[in-house]
C-alpha positions as CSV (number, residue, x, y, z in Angstrom):
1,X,7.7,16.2,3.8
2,X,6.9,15.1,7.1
3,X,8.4,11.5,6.7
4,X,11.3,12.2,4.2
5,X,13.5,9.3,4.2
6,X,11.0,6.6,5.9
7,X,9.5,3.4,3.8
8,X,5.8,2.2,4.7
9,X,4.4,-1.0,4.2
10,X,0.4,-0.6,3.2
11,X,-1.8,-3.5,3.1
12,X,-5.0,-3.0,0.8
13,X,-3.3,-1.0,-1.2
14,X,-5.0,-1.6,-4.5
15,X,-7.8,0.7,-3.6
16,X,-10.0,2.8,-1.3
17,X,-8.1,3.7,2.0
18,X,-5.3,1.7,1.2
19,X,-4.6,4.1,-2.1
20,X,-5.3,7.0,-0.4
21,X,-2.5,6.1,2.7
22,X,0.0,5.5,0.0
23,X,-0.4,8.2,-2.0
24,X,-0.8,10.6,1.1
25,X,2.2,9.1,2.6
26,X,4.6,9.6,-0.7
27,X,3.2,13.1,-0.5
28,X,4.8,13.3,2.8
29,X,8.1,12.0,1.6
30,X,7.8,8.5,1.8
31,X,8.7,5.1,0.3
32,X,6.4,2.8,-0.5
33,X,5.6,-1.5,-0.2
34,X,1.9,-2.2,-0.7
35,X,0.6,-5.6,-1.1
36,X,-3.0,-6.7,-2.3
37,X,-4.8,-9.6,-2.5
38,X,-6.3,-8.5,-5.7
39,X,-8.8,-11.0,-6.2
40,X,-12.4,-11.0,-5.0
41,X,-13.6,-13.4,-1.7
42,X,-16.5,-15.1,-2.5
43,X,-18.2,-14.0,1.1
44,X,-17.3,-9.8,0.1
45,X,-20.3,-8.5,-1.8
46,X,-19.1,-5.6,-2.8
47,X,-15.6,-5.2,-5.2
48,X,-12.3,-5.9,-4.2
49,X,-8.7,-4.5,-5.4
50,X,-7.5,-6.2,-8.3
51,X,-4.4,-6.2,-10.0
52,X,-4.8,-3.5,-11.9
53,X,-5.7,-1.3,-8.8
54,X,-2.5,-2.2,-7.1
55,X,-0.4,-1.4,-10.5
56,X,-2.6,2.1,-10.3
57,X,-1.7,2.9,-6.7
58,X,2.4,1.9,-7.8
59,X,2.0,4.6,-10.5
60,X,0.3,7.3,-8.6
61,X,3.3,7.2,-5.8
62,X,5.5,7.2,-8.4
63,X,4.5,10.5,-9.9
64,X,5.0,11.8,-6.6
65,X,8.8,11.0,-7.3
66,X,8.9,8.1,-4.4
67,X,9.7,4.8,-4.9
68,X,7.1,1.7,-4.4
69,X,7.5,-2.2,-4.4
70,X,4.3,-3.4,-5.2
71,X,3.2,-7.0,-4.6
72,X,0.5,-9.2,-4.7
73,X,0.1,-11.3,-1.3
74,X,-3.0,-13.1,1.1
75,X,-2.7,-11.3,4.4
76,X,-3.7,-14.8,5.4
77,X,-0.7,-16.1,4.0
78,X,2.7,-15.4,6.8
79,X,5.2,-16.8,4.9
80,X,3.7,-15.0,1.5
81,X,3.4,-11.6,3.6
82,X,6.9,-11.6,4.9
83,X,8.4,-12.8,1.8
84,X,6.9,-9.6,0.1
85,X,7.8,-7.1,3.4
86,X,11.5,-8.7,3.4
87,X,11.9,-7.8,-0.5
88,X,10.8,-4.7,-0.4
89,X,13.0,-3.9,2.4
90,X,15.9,-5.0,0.7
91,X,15.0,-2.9,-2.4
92,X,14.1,0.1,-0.5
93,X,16.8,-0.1,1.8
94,X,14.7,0.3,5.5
95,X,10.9,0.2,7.0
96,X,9.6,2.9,9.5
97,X,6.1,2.8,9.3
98,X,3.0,0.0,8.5
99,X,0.0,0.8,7.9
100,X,-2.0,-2.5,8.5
101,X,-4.9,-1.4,6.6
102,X,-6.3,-4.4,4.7
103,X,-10.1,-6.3,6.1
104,X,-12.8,-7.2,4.7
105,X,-17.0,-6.5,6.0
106,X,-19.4,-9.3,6.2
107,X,-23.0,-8.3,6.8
108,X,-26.1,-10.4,7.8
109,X,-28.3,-11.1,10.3
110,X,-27.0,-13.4,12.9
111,X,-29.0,-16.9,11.6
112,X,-27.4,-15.9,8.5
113,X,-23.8,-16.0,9.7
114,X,-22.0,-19.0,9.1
115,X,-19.1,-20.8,10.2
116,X,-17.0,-19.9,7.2
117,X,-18.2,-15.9,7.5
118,X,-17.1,-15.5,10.8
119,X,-13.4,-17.8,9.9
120,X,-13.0,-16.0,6.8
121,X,-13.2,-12.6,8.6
122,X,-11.3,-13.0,11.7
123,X,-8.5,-14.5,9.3
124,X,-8.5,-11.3,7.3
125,X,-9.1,-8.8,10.2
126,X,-7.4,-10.0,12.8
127,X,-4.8,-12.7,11.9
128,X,-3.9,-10.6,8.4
129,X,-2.8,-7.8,11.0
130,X,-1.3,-9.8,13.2
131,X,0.6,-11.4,10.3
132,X,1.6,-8.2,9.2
133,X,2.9,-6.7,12.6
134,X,4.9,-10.1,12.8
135,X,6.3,-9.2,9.3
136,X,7.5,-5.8,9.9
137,X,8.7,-6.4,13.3
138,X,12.1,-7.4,12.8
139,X,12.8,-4.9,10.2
140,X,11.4,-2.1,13.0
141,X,13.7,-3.2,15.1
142,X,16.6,-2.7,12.7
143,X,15.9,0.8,11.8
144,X,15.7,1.3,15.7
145,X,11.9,2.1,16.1
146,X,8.8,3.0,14.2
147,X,5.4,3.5,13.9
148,X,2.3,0.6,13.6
149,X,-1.0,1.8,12.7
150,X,-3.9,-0.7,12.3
151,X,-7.1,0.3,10.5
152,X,-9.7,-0.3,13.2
153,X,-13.4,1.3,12.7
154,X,-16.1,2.9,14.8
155,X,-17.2,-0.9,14.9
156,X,-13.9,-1.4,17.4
157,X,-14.9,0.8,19.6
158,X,-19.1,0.5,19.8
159,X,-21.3,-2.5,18.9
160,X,-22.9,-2.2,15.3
161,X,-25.4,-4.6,14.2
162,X,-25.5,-7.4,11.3
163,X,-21.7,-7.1,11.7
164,X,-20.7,-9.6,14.5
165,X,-17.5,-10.8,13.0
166,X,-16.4,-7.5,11.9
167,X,-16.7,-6.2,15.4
168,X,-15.5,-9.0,17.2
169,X,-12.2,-8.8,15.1
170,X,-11.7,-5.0,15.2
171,X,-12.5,-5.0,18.8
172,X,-9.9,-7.6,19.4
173,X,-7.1,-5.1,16.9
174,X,-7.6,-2.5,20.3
175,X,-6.1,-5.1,22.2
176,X,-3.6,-5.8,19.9
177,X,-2.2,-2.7,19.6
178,X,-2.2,-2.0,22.9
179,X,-0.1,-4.9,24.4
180,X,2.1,-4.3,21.5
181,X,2.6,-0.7,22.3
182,X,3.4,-2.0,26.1
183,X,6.1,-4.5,25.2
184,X,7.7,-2.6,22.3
185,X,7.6,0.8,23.8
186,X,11.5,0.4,25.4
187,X,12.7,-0.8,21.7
188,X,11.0,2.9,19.8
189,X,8.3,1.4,18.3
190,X,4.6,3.0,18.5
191,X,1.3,1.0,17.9
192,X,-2.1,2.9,17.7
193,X,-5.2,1.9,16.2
194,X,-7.2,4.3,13.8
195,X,-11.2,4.2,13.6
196,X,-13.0,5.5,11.0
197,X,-16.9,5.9,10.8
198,X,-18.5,4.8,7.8
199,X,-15.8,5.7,4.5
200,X,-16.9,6.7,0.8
201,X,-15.7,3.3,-0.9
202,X,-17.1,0.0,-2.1
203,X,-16.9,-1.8,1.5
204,X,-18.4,1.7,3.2
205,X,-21.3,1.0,1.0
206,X,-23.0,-2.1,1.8
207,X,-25.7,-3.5,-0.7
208,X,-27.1,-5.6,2.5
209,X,-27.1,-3.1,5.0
210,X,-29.8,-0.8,4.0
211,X,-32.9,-3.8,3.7
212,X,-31.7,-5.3,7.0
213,X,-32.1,-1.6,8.6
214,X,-35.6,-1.3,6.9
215,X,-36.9,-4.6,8.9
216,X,-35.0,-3.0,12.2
217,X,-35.4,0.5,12.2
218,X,-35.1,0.9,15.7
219,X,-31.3,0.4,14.9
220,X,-30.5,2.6,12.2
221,X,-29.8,5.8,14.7
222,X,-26.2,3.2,15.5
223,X,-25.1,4.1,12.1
224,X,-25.3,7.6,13.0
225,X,-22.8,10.3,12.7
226,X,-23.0,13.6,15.4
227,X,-21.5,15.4,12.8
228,X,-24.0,16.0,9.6
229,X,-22.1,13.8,7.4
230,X,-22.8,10.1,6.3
231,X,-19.7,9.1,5.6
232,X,-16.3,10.5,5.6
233,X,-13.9,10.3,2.7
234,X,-10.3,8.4,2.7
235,X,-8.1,11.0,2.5
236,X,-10.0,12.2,6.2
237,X,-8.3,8.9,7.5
238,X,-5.1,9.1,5.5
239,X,-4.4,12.4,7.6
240,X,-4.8,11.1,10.8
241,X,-2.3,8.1,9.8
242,X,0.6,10.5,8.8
243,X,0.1,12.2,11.9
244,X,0.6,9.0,14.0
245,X,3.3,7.7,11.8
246,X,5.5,11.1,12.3
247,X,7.2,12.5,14.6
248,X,4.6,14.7,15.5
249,X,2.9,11.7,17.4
250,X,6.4,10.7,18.8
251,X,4.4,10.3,22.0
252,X,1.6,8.9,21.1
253,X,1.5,5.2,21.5
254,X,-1.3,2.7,22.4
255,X,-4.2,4.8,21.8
256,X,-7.9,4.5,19.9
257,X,-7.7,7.3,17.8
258,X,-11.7,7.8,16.2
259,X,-11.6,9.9,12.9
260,X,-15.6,8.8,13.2
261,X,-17.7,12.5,12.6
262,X,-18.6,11.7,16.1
263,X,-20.5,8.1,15.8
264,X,-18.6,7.1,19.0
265,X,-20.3,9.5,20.8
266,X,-23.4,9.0,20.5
């Protein structure tokens, strides 16, 4: 019950890692508000969260005995996202820890990316996090510190091909994180970034991906994992944000933490 007594805020919480972090982080004695979209993007070709998937996650944290305000909101949307962080503050009393989880991947060849592919990601990506630091902030502040982790990827830390606005976005959330870590780091509050390799859920497995890597195979070893594993599974990530949310990491602040089976390395 490593963070008895805190209340997270989880974006893209409906399903995949976003489910996992909530339920791993009631496990660890927390409260839970996750938000969701829940509704597919015309641009994602793979399944999004719905409704139904965010009501799923509410019940699973709830079994766990912790409380959860669920809401549907566009990380797109500021004054939606605040309105949702504000409310669930004010029903579950405080917020220590956000988990700015929620993106979406866009894959295609470059002459196949277009001006609304590369708009629509870096709104999701990277303005949906910013969005949702600017959210939480002030109610950081009041409970004298915290913790921000934002859901980065091995893409943030390498190039990957057929993914230029992913990168470019989760490139830019290092950044972020960093000069937030530097001007909040006298007021308690902790910013990190998490990168995962390639995860076991619907946007870790891209229907597009595979026949643009047959035409280029010279670029499928950038894919690869040093460890012998081709993907890793949510929960793996899920770990590594409890640790960086508790006290545990009360040092730990600005960093690029990879949970990436060694694709960084290569």
């Amino acid at each position: 019950m490593r963070l008895s007594g805190k209340v997270a805020f989880i974006t893209g919480a409906a399903q995949s890692q976003g489910r996992s972090h909530a339920v791993r982080l009631a496990e660890e004695g927390a409260d839970i508000i996750a938000v969701d979209i829940c509704r597919q993007l015309d641009l994602v070709a793979y399944p999004m969260g719905t409704e139904d998937g965010l009501a799923e996650t509410a019940q699973q944290v709830e079994k766990l005995g912790r409380r959860v305000h669920a809401a549907v909101a566009d990380v797109r949307d500021a004054a939606a996202l605040a309105a949702v962080v504000d409310a669930g503050v004010a029903e579950l009393g405080r917020l220590d820890i956000v988990a700015a989880n929620a993106s979406v991947c866009t894959v295609q060849p470059f002459e196949e990316l277009t001006p609304e592919i590369w708009q629509t990601t870096l709104d999701v990506n990277l303005t949906g996090v910013w969005n949702t630091c600017a959210a939480a902030m002030p109610h950081l502040l009041d409970a004298g510190g915290g913790s921000i982790v934002i859901t980065g990827s091995s893409g943030g830390l390498k190039g990957l091909p057929f993914l230029l606005p992913y990168v470019a976005a989760k490139h830019a959330l290092v950044g972020m994180a960093r000069s937030l870590a530097l001007e909040f780091a006298d007021r308690g509050i902790r910013v990190n970034t998490v990168h995962p390799t390639g995860v076991d859920t619907p946007q870790g497995h891209s229907p597009v991906l595979p026949g643009l890597l047959e035409r280029r195979p010279d670029l499928g070893p950038v894919f690869m994992n040093s460890l012998p594993v081709a993907r890793i599974e949510s929960i793996d990530v899920s770990n590594a944000l409890v640790f960086l949310a508790s006290d545990e990491a009360r040092y730990v602040t600005g960093t690029a933490f990879p949970v990436d089976a060694g694709s960084t390395i290569r």
